[in-house]
C-alpha positions in Angstrom: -23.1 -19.7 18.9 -23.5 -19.9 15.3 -25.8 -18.6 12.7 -26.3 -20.1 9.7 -28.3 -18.6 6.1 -29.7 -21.0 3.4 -30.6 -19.3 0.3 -32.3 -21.5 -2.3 -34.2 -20.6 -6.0 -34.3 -21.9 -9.3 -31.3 -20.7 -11.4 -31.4 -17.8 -14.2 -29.7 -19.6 -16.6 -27.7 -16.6 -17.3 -23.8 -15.4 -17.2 -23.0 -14.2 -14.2 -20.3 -11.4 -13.6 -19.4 -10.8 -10.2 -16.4 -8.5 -8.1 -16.9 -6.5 -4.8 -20.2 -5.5 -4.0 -21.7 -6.1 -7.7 -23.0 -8.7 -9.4 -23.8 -8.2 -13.1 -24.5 -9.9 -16.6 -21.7 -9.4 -18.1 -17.9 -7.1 -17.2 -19.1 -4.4 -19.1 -22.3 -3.8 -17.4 -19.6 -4.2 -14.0 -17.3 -1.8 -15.2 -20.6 0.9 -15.6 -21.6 -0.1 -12.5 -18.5 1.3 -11.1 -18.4 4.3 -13.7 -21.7 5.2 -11.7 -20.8 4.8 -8.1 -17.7 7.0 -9.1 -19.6 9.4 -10.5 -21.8 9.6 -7.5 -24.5 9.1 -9.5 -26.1 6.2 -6.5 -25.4 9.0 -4.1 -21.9 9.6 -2.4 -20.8 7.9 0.6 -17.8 10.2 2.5 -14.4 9.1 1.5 -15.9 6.3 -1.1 -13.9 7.9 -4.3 -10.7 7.9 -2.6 -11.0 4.1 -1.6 -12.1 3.2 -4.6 -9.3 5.1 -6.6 -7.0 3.5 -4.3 -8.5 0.2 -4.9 -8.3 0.8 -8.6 -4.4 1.5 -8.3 -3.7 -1.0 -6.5 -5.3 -3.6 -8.7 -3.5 -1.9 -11.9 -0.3 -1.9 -10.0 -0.8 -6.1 -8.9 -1.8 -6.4 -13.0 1.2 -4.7 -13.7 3.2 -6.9 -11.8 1.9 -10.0 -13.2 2.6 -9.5 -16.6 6.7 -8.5 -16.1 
């Protein structure tokens, strides 16, 4: 069985910044958008700040790494 999902539209002819669940203009408006969901500021999910702190280490740490 498979399912399949076309989506179609005309395009915005804007930038396009994109990571996890967001998809913004630009990397600042990204990095608010995550300034907000840590905040709680959507609403809090249970256990949501600690996965994303650990995310947020863990992509520092990978950065880190990259660069020695």
């Amino acid at each position: 069985e498979a399912r399949v999902l076309v989506l179609a539209g005309t395009p915005i002819g804007e930038e396009v910044a994109r990571y996890g669940p967001f998809v913004m203009n630009t990397d600042e408006e990204l990095y608010q958008a995550f300034a907000d969901v840590e905040t709680g500021r959507f609403g809090t999910i249970p256990g949501s700040t600690e996965r994303m702190r650990k995310t947020r280490e863990a992509n520092e740490l990978r950065n880190k790494a990259g660069k020695e």
